[in-house]
C-alpha positions as CSV (number, residue, x, y, z in Angstrom):
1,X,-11.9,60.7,69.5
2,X,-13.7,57.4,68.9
3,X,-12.2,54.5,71.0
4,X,-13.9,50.8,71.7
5,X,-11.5,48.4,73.6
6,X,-11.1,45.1,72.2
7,X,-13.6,42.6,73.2
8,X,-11.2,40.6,75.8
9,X,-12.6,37.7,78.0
10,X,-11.0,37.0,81.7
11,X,-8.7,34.3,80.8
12,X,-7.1,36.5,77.7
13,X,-6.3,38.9,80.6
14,X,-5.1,36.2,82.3
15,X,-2.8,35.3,79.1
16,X,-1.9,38.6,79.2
17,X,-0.8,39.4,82.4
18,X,1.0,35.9,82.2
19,X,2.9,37.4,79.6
20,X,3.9,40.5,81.1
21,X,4.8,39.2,84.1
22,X,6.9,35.7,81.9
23,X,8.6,38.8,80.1
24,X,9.6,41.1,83.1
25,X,9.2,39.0,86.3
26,X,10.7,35.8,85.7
27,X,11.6,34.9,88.9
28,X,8.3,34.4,90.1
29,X,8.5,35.8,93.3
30,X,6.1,37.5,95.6
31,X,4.8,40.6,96.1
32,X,5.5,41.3,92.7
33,X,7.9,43.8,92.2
34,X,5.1,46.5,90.4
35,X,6.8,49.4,91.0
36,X,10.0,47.9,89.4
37,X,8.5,46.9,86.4
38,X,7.1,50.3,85.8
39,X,10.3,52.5,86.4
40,X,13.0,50.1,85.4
41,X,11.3,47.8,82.9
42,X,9.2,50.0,81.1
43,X,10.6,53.2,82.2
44,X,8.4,55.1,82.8
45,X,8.3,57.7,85.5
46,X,5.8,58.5,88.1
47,X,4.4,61.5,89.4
48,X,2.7,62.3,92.5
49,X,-0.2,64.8,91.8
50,X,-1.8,66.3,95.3
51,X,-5.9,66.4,94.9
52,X,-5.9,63.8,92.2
53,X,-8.6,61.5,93.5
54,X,-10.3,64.5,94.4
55,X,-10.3,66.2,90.7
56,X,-11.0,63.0,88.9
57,X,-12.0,59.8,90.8
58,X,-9.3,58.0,89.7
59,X,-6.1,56.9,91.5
60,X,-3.7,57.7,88.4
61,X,-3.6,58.2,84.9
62,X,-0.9,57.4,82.1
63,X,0.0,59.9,79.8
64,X,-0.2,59.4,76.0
65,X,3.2,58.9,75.2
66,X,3.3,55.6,77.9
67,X,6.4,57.7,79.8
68,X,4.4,58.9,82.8
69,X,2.4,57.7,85.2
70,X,0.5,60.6,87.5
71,X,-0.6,58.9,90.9
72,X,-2.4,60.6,93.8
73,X,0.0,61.8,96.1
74,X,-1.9,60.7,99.2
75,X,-2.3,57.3,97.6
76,X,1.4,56.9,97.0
77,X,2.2,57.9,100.6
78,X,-0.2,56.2,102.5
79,X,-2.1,53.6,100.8
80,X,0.8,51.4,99.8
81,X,-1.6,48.2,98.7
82,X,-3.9,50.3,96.7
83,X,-0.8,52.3,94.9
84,X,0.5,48.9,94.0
85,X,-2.8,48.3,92.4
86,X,-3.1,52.0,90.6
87,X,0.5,51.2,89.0
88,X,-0.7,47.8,87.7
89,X,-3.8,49.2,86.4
90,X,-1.9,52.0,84.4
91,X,0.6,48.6,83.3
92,X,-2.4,47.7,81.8
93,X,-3.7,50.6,79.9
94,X,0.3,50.4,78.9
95,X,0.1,46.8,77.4
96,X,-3.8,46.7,76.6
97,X,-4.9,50.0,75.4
98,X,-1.9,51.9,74.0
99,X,-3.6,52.7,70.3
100,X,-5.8,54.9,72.8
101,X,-2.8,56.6,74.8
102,X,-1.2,57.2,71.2
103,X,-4.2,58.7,69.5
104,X,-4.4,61.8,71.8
105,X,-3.0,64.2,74.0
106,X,-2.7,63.5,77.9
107,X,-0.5,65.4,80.0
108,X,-2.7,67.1,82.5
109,X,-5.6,66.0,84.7
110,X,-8.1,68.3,82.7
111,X,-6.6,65.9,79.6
112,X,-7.6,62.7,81.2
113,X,-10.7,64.3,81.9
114,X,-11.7,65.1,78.7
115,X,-10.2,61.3,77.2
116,X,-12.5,60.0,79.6
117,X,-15.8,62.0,78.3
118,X,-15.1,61.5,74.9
119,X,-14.7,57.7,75.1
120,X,-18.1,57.3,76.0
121,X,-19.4,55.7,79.5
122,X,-20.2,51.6,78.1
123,X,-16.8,51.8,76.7
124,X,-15.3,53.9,79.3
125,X,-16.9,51.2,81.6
126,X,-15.6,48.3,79.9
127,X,-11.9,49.5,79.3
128,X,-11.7,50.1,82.8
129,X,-12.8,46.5,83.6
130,X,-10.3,45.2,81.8
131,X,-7.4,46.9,83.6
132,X,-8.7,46.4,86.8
133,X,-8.9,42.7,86.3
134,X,-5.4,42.5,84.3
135,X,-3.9,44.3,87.7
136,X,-5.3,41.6,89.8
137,X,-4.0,38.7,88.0
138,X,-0.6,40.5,87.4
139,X,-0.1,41.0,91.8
140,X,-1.8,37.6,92.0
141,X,-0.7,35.7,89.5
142,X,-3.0,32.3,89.1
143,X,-0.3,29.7,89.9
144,X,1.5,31.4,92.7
145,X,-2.2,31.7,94.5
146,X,-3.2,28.4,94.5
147,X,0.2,27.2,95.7
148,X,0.0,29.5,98.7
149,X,-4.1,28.9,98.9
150,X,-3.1,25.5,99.8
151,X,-0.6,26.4,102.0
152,X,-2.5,28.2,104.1
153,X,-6.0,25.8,103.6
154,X,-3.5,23.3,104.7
155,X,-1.8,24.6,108.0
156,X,-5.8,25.5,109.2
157,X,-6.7,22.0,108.7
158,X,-4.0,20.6,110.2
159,X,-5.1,23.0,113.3
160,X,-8.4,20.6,113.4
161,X,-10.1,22.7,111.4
162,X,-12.6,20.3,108.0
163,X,-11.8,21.5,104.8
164,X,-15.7,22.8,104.3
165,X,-15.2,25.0,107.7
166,X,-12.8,27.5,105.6
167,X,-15.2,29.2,104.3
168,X,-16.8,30.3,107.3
169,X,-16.2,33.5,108.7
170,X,-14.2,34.3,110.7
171,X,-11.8,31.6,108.9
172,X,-12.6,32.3,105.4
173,X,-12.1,36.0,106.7
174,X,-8.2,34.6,108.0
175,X,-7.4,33.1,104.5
176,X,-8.1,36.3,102.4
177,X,-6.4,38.4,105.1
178,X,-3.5,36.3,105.5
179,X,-3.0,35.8,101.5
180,X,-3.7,39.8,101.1
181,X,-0.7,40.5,103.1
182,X,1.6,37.9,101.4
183,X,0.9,39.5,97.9
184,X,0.9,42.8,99.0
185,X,-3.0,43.8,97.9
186,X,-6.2,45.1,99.4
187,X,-8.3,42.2,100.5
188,X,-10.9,43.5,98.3
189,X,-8.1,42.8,95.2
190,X,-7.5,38.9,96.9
191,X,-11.2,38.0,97.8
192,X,-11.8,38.6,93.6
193,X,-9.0,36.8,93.0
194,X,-9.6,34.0,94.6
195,X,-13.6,34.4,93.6
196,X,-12.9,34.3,90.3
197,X,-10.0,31.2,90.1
198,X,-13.1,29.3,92.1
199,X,-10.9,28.4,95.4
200,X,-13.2,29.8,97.8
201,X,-15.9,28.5,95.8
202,X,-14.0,25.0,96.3
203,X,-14.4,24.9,100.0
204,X,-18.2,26.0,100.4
205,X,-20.1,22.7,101.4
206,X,-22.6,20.9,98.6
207,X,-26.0,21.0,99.0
């Protein structure tokens, strides 16, 4: 089953996660309602599976006819930031990659195995690139994190702190903390947000 993923840059990932989100979260509201989206929006249904991770490495995996998402049970239960994560990345393979889902047969762990193997590891790689980075900008959408960015930049400076101190930890530490929480992601998922729109990059001092 030969399968290359379209050659997509950041920002047409950041296009399309604008467009998901312009289509199915209008409001504009955060955390964004992920879960929603995936059960009433584009019903589909998920699954816990016990042992996933274990099995497979992977968090979840979308079957091929787009109706169900599997997600590892201990994720769902107990890692509430990084399930919001797994369900945005299978969005993605939903609204990126569904010529793939189409073109075979997953239903079963062993299936997603065997996708995975026959897709080859560069592509495998770079599909999986993609919907990591379209999950991130569809919990933290661009706009709605520089508006709270500067929220929260603001409120520390107006606690004495210069605007080049931000970015020193423990502070810089605070801001990715503080804006994890409000979004409802793993700091890990905010600090390459915010990375990758150049905000932190934006406080660090010139030579």
């Amino acid at each position: 089953m030969p399968f290359t993923p379209s050659f997509l840059t950041y920002e047409d990932l950041r296009d399309a996660a604008d467009g998901l989100l312009a289509e199915y979260h209008p409001k504009g509201t955060i955390p964004v309602p992920i879960e929603e989206i995936v059960e009433f929006d584009l019903s589909m249904d998920v699954v816990p599976l016990e042992g996933l991770r274990a099995q497979l490495d992977v968090d979840a995996f979308l079957s091929n006819d787009l109706e169900w998402v599997y997600v590892d049970q201990y994720v769902l239960q107990h890692a509430p930031a990084r399930y919001r994560f797994s369900l945005a990345h299978e969005v993605a393979h939903y609204w990126l990659h569904d010529q793939l889902y189409r073109e075979c047969s997953i239903q079963s762990v062993a299936d997603w195995a065997a996708v995975q193997h026959a897709i080859g590891e560069q592509d495998y790689r770079w599909f999986e690139w993609q919907a990591n980075n379209f999950a991130g900008l569809v919990l933290v959408p661009g706009a709605l994190l520089k508006a709270r960015f500067q929220v929260v930049t603001e409120k520390l400076s107006a606690a004495g702190l210069a605007p080049k101190q931000l970015d020193r930890h423990p502070t810089r530490a605070f801001v990715i903390s503080d804006l994890a929480k409000q979004f409802a992601v793993s700091e890990q998922t905010m600090e390459i947000r915010l990375e990758r729109d150049g905000l932190l990059a934006a406080l660090r001092p010139g030579p």
